[in-house]
C-alpha positions as CSV (number, residue, x, y, z in Angstrom):
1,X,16.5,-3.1,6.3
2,X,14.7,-3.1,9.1
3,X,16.7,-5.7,11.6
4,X,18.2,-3.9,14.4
5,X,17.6,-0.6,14.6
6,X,14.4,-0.4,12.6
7,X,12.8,-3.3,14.1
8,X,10.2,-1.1,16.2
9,X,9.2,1.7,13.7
10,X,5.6,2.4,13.5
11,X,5.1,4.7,10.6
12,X,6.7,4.9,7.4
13,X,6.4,6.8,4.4
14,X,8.2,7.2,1.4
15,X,7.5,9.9,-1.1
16,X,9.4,9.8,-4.6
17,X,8.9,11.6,-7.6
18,X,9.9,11.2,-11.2
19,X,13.7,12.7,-11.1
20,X,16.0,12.6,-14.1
21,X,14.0,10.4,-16.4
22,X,14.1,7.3,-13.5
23,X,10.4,6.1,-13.7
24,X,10.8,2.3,-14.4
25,X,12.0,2.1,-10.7
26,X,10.2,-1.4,-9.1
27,X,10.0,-1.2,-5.2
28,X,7.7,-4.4,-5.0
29,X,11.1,-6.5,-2.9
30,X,11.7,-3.8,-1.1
31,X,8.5,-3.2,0.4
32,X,8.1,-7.0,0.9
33,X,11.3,-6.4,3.0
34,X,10.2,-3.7,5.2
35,X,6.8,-5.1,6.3
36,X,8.8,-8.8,7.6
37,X,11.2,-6.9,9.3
38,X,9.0,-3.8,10.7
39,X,6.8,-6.4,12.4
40,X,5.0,-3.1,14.7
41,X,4.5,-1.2,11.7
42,X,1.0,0.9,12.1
43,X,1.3,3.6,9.6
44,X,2.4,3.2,5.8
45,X,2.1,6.3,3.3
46,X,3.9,5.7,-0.4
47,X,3.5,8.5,-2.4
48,X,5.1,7.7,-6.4
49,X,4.9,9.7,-9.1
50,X,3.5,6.7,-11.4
51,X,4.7,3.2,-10.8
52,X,7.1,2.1,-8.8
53,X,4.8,-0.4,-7.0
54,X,2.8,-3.3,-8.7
55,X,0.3,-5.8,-7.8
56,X,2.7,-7.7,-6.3
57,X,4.0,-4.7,-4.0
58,X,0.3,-4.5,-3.1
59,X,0.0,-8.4,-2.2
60,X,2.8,-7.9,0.0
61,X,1.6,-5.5,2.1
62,X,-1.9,-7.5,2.6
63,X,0.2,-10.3,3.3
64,X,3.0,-8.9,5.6
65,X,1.1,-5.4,7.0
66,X,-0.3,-7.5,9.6
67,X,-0.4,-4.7,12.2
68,X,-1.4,-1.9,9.6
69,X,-4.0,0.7,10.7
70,X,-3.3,3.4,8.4
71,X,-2.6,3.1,4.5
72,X,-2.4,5.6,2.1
73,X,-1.3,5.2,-1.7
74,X,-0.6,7.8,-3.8
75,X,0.2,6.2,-7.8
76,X,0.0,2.6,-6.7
77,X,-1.0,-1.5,-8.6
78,X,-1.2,-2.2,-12.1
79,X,-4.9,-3.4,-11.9
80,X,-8.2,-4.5,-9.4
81,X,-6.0,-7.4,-8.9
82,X,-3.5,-6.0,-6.5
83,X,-6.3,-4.3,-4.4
84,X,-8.1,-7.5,-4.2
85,X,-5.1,-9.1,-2.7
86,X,-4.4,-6.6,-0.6
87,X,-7.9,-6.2,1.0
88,X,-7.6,-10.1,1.5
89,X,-4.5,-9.4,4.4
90,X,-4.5,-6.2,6.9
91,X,-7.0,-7.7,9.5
92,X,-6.3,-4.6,11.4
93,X,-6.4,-2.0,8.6
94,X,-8.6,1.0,10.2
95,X,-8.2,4.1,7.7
96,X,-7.7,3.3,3.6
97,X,-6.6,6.2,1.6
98,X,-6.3,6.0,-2.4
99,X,-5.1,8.4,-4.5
100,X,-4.6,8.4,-8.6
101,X,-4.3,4.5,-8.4
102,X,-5.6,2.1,-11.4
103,X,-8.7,0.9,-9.7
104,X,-12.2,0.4,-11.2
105,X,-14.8,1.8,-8.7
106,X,-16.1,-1.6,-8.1
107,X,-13.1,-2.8,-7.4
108,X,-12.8,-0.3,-4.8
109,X,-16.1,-0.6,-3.6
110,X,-16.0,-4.5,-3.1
111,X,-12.4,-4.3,-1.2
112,X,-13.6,-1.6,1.1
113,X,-16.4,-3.9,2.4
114,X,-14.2,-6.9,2.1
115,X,-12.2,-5.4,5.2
116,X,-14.2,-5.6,8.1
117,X,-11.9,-3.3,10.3
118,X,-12.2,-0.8,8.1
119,X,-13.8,2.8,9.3
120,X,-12.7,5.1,7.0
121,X,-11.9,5.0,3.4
122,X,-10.9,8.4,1.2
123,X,-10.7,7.7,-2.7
124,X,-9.4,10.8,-5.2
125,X,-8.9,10.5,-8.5
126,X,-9.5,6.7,-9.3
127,X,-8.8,5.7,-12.6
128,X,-11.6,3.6,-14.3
């Protein structure tokens, strides 16, 4: 996606909401994709309406958001795993925002202070 013209984009953000009955819609690949070829990416804001990004999605972006300073995720992960493997990658991960995801508080709690970059973290609606 992102070889060629996309190559130097530094914020993303992709908002969908549940349209026509589509809800089983997996964007884990596609993600993946966009982080190895949007190496200067800074910003990243996915807003779903419920799914459309697992554990794996969030593993990805630990693993390929290298140059992430901003993250917000709005519906996001299955379970504490994908926020564990995500808090794992992002070395430069400055702002964390979480809204309606699947995460226990501790969960939360132990990933924030797991990233050492970190300055500010916003949580809404957490799901225990």
């Amino acid at each position: 996606m992102c070889r060629n013209s996309f190559e130097n984009l530094r914020k993303f953000r992709v908002n969908l909401v549940e349209k026509d009955g589509i809800t089983d819609l997996l964007l884990d690949n596609g993600i993946r994709a966009m982080l190895i070829g949007c190496r200067k990416l800074e910003r990243l804001d996915i807003r779903f309406w419920h799914g459309g990004l697992t554990d794996a999605g969030l593993e990805y972006i630990g693993k390929y958001g290298r140059n992430l300073r901003f993250l917000s995720l709005t519906h996001i992960g299955n379970s504490n795993a994908g926020l564990v493997k995500l808090s794992e990658g992002c070395p430069k991960l400055r702002k964390l925002k979480l809204t309606g995801c699947p995460f226990s508080e501790q969960a939360v709690t132990s990933s924030v202070f797991s990233i050492p970059s970190l300055r500010y973290a916003w949580f809404d609606n957490i799901i225990c």
